[in-house]
N, C-alpha and C positions, 0 to 999 in steps of 0.2 A: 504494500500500500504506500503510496507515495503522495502524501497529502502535501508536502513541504514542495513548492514547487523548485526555489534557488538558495542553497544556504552557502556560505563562501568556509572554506575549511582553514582550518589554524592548522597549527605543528602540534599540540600538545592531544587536541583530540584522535589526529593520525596516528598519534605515538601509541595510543592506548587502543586503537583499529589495531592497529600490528603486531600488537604485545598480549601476545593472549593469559599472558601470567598477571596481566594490570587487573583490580580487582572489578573496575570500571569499563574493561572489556568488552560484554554482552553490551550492557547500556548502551553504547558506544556503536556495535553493530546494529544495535535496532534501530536508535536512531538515523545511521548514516540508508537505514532501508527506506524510511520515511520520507527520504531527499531526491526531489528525483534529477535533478542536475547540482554537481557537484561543483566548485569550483575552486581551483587551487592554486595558490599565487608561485613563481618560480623560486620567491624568498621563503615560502615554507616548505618548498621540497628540499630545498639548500638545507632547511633545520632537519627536519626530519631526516635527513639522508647521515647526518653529522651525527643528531643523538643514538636512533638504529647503527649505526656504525660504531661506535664509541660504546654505546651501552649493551648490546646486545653480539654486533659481529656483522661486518661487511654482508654476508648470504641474508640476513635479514632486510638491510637496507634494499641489497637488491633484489628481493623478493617484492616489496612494497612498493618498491619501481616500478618492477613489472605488472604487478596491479595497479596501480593508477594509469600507466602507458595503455593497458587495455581498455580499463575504463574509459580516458580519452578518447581510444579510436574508434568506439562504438558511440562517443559523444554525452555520455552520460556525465563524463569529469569534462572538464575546460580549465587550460593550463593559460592565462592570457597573458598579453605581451602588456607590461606594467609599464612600459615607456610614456604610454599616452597617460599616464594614473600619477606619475610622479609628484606632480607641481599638486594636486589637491592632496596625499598622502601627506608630502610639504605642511601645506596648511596645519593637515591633522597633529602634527607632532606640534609648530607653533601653536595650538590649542590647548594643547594638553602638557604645557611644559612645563609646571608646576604639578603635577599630578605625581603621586609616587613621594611627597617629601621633598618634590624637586627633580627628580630622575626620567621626569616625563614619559613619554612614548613612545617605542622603539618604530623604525620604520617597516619590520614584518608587520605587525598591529595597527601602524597606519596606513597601511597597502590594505589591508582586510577592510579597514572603513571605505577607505577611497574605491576598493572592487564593490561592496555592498550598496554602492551606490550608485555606479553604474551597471550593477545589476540588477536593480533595484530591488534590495530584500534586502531585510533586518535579521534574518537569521545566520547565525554564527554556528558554527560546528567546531565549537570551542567549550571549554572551562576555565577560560582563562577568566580572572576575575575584573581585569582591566577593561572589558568589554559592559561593564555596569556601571562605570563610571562613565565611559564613552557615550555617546549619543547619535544614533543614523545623521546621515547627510542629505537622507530621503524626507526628514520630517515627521518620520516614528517618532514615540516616544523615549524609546528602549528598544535594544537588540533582543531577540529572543536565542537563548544558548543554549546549543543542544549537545547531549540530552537532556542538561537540567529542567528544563523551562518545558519538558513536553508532559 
């Protein structure tokens, strides 16, 4: 069932797709069933590819590769070119530069805003808790984070 029609994916909810030892695991796959185009910025395959490598072992990493690449080619994931997204992710981080204590926004997190917004969806397929501070650029209220928010 695919009720979620665009939700834009982080690194930390990937991480917990891949890692079937995370406790958050299932959660995590039901929700990603729910979504029915995925979308995933090149800054978080960079992360993901880094943590599955470092934490787990390169054949993981490239395991997850190779599932998102299929995903892709069947159209269901969308990997986009973040060139055109830059100067509004820009903005994002001057927004939120005091958030954190001061530590701001990193620009993976402001790419996730800047793509939710030209995708036009507030759904995050995240747990990242920086995404509740955040605010859509579409005009929502709040992002909804999945899977918590389902």
């Amino acid at each position: 069932m695919t009720d979620i029609p665009v939700a834009i994916a982080d690194t930390n909810a990937l991480y917990r797709l891949f890692t079937a030892k995370d406790p958050r695991h299932a959660a995590h796959r039901e929700a990603l069933a729910r979504v029915g185009h995925l979308v995933v910025s090149p800054m978080v395959l960079t992360e993901l590819d880094y943590l599955l490598t470092s934490r787990i072992g390169p054949t993981a990493s490239m395991n997850a590769l190779d599932f998102i690449a299929q995903q892709a080619e069947t159209r269901r994931f969308e990997i986009p070119d973040t060139a055109p997204h830059l100067r509004s992710a820009m903005a994002v981080m001057r927004g939120y530069a005091d958030a954190g204590g001061g530590a701001g926004v990193g620009l993976v997190d402001a790419m996730n805003v800047a793509l939710a917004s030209a995708f036009q969806t507030a759904d995050m397929f995240t747990t990242d808790s920086h995404f509740r501070m955040m605010r859509p650029l579409t005009g929502q209220p709040a992002f909804r984070l999945l899977p918590d928010d389902l």
